[in-house]
Structure formats: C-alpha cells, structure tokens
SEGUMI-36958 format. One record per residue: residue number from 1; residue in three letters; chain; z, y negated, x of N, C-alpha, C in turn. Coordinates in steps of 0.02 Angstrom, whole numbers. Each point is the difference from the previous one (the first is absolute). Layout:
@i NUM&aa ALA&ch A&nz Z&ny Y&nx X&caz Z&cay Y&cax X&cz Z&cy Y&cx X
...
***
This chain:
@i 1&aa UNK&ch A&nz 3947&ny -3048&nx -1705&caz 70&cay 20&cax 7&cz 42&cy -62&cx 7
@i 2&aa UNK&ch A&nz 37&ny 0&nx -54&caz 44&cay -70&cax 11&cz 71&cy 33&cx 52
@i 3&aa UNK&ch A&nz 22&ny -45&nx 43&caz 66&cay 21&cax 44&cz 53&cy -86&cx -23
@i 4&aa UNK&ch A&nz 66&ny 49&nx 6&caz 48&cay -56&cax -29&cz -8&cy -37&cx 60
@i 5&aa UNK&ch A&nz 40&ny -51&nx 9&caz -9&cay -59&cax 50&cz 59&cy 20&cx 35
@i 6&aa UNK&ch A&nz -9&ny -17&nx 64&caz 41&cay 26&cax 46&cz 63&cy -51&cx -6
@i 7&aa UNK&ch A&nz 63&ny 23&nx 18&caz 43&cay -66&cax -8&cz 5&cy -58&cx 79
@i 8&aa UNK&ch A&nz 23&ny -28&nx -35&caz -25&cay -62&cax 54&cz 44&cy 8&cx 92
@i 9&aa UNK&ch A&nz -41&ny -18&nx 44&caz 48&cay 7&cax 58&cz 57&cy -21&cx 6
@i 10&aa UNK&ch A&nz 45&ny 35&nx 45&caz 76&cay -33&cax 3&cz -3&cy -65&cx 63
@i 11&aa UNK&ch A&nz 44&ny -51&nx -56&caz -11&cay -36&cax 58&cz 37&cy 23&cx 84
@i 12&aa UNK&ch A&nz -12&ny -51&nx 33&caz 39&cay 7&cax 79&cz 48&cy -24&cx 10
@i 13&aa UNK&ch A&nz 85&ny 4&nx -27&caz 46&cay -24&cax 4&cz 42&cy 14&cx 52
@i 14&aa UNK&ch A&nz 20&ny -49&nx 26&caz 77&cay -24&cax 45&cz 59&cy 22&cx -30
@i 15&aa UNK&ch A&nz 44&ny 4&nx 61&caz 60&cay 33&cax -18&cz 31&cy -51&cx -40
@i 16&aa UNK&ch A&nz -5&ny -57&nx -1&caz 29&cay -70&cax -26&cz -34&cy 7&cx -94
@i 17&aa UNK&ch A&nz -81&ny 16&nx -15&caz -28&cay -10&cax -49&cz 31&cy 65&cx -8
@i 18&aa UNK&ch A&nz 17&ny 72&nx 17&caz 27&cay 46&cax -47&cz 66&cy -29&cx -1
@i 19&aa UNK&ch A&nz 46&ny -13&nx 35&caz 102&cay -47&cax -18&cz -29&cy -32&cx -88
@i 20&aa UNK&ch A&nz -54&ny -35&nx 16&caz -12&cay -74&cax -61&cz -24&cy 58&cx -61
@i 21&aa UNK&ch A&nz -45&ny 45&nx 7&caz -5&cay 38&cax -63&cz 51&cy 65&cx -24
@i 22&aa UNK&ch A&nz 49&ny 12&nx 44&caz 47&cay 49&cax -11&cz 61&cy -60&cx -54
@i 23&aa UNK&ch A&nz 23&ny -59&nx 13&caz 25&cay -59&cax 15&cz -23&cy 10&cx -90
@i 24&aa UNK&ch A&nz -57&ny -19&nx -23&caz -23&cay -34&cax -76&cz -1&cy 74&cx -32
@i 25&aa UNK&ch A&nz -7&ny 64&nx 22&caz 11&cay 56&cax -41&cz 71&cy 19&cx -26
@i 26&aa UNK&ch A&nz 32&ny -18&nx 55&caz 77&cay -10&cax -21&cz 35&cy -47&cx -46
@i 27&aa UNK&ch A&nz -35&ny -49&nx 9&caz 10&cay -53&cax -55&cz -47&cy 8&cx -86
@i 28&aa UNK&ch A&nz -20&ny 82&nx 4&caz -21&cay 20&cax -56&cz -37&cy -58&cx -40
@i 29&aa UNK&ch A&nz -38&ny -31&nx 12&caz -33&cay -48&cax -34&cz 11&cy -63&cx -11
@i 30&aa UNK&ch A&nz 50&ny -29&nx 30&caz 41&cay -72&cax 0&cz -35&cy -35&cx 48
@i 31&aa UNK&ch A&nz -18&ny -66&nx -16&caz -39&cay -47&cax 68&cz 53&cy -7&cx 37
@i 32&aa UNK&ch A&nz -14&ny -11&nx 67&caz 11&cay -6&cax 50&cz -2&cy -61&cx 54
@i 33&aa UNK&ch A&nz 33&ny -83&nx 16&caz -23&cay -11&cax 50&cz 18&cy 3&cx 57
@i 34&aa UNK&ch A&nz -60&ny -35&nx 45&caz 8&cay 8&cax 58&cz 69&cy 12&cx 48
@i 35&aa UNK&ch A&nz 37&ny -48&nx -24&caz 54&cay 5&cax 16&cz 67&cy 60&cx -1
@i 36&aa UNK&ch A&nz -31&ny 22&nx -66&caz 25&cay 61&cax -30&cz -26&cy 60&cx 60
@i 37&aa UNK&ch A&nz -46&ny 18&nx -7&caz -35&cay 46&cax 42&cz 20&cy -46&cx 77
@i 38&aa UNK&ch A&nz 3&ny -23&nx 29&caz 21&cay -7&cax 70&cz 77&cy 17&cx -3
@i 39&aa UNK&ch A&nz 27&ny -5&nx -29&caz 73&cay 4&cax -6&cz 23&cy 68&cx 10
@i 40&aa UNK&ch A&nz -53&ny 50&nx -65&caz 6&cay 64&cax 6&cz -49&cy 57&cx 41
@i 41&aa UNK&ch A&nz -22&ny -48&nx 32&caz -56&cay 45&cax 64&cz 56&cy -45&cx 67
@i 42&aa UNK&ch A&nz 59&ny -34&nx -17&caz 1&cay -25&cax 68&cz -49&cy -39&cx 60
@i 43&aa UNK&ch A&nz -23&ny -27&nx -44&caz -67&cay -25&cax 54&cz 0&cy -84&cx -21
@i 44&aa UNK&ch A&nz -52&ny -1&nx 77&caz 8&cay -87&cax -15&cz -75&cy -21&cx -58
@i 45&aa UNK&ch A&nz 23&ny -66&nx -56&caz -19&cay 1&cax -39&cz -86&cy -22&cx 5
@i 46&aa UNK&ch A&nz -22&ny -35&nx 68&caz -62&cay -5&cax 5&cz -28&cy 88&cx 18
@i 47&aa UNK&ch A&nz 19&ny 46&nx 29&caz -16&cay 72&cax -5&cz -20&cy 33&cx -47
@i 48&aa UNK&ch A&nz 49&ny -12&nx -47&caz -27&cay 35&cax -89&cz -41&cy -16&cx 2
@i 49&aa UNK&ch A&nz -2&ny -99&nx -7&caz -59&cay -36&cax -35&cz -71&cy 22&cx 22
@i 50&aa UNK&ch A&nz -2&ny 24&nx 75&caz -58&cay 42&cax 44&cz -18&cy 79&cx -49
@i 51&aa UNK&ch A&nz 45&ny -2&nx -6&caz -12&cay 83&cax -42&cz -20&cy -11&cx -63
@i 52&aa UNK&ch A&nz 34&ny -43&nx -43&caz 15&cay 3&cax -47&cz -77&cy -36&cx -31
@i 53&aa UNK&ch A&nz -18&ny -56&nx 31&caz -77&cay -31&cax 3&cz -53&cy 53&cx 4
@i 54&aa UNK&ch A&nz -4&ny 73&nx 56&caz -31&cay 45&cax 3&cz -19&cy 52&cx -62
@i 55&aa UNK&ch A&nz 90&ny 19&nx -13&caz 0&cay 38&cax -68&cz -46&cy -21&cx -66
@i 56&aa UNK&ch A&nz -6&ny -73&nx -1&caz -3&cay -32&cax -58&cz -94&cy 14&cx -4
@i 57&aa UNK&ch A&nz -6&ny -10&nx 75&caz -74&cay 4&cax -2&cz -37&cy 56&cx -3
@i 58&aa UNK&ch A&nz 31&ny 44&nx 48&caz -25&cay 67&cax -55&cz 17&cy 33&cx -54
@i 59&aa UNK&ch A&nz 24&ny -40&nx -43&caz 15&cay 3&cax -75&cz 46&cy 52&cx -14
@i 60&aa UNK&ch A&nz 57&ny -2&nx 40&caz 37&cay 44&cax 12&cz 72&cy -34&cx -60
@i 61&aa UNK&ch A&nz -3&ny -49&nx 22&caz 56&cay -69&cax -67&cz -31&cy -43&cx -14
@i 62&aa UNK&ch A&nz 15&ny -19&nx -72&caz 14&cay -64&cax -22&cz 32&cy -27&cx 15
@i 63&aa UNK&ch A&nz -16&ny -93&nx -16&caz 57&cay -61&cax 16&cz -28&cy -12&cx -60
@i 64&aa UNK&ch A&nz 72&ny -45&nx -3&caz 15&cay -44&cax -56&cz 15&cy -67&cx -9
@i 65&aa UNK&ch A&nz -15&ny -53&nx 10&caz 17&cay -69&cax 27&cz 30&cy -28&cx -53
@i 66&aa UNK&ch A&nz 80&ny -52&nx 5&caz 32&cay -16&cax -39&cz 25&cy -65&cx 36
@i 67&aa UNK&ch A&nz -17&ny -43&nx -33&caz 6&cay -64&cax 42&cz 84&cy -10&cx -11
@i 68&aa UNK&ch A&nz 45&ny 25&nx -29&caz 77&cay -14&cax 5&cz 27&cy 58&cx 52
@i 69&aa UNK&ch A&nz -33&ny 48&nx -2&caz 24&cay 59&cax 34&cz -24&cy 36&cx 69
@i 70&aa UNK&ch A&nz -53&ny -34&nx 13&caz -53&cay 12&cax 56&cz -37&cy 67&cx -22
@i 71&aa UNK&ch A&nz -45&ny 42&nx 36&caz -28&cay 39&cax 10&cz 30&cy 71&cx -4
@i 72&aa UNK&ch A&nz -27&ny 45&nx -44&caz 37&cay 61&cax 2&cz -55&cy 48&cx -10
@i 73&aa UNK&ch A&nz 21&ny 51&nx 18&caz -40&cay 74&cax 29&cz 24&cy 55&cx -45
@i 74&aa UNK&ch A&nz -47&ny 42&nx -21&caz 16&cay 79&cax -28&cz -59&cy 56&cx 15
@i 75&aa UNK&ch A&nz 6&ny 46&nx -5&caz -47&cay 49&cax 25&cz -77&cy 10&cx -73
@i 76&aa UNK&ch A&nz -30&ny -35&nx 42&caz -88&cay 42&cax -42&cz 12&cy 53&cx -17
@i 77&aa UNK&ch A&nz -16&ny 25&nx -55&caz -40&cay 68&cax -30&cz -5&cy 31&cx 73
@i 78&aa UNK&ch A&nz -51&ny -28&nx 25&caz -30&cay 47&cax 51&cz 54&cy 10&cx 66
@i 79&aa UNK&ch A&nz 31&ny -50&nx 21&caz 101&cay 1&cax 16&cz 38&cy 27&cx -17
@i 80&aa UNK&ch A&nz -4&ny 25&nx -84&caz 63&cay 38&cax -4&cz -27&cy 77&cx 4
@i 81&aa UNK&ch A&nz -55&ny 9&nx -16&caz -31&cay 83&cax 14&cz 10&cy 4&cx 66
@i 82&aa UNK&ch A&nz -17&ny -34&nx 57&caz -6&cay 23&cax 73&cz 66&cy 4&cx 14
@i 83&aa UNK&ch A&nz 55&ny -37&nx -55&caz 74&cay 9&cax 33&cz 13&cy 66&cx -21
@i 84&aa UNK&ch A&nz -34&ny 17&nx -61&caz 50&cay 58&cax -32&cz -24&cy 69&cx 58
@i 85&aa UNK&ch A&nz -78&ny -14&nx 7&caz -12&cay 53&cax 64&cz 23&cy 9&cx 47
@i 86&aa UNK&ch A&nz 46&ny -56&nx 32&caz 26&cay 6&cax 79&cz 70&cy 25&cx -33
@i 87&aa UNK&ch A&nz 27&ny 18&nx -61&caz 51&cay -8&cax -20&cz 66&cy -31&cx 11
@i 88&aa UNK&ch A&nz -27&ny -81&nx -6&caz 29&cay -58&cax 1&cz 43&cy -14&cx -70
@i 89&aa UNK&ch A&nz -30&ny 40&nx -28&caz 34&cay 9&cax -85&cz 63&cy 42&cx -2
@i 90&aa UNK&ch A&nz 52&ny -13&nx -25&caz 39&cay 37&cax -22&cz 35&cy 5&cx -74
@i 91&aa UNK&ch A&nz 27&ny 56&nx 6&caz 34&cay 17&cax -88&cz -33&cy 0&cx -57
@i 92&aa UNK&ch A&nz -61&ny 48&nx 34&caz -63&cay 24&cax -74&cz 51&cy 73&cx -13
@i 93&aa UNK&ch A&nz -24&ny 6&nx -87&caz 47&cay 34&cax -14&cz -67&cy 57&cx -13
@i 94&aa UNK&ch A&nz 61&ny 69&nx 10&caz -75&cay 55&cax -10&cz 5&cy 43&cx -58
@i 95&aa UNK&ch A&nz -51&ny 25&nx -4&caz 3&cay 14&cax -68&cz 37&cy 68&cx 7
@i 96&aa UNK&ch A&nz 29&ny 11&nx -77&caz 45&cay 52&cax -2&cz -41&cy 67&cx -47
***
C-alpha cells in the first residue's frame, strides 16, 4: 500500500516571525530588507534579524545577497503556502 507523504510539520513561530511573514506576503513577492521589514513590523532592526535568520532556516525565505544593495528576503515556496494558510494572503480572486 503506497500512502502519500504527510506534509511537513509547521514550524514554531513567534509573534515577531508571524509580523516578518505577514510583512513579505503583503509585499506580494517583492524582496524585502531588513530594514524594510523592521520599519514595517516596527521593531528594532537586530529583532527581525533574530527572526528573520530563524525563518530563513527553516526554509521558510529566501535571501538574496547584492553587494550594492545589501541583503534581501522573500517568502519560499514553502513561505508563501504556509502564508496563504494562515491567510496572510490577500485579494485572490474567486471563481465565478
């Protein structure tokens, strides 16, 4: 008997790591840095970087390193499904 694969555990997020992934769902797919996301979570910018280091590791975002622009963030595949589940997503259109 083959069984599909279970989907993977949710990670254990902080109220700070859900601000930072509500934060890049809103920004519909646009990188993000740090600075950016502290600005719009209101938080101090070594805090994100605590979250934002976490997120990354459970493969929750990508970074992007740009030596003119510094470091920028957007939501994983597997980031933007867990956003659309908490419905962190908005303005899906439904079908008619």
């Amino acid at each position: 008997v083959t069984r599909a694969p279970s989907p993977p555990a949710e990670p254990d997020l902080g109220p700070l790591e859900s601000d930072v992934l509500r934060a890049l769902a809103h920004a519909d797919g646009a990188w993000l840095t740090l600075d950016d996301l502290a600005a719009i979570t209101r938080t101090s910018r070594l805090l994100v970087e605590q979250a934002v280091e976490h997120l990354v590791a459970t493969r929750l975002l990508i970074d992007r390193h740009n030596y003119i622009y510094g470091t920028s963030f957007r939501l994983s595949s597997v980031g933007r499904d867990l956003a659309i589940r908490h419905g962190y997503v908005s303005g899906a259109l439904s079908a008619s």
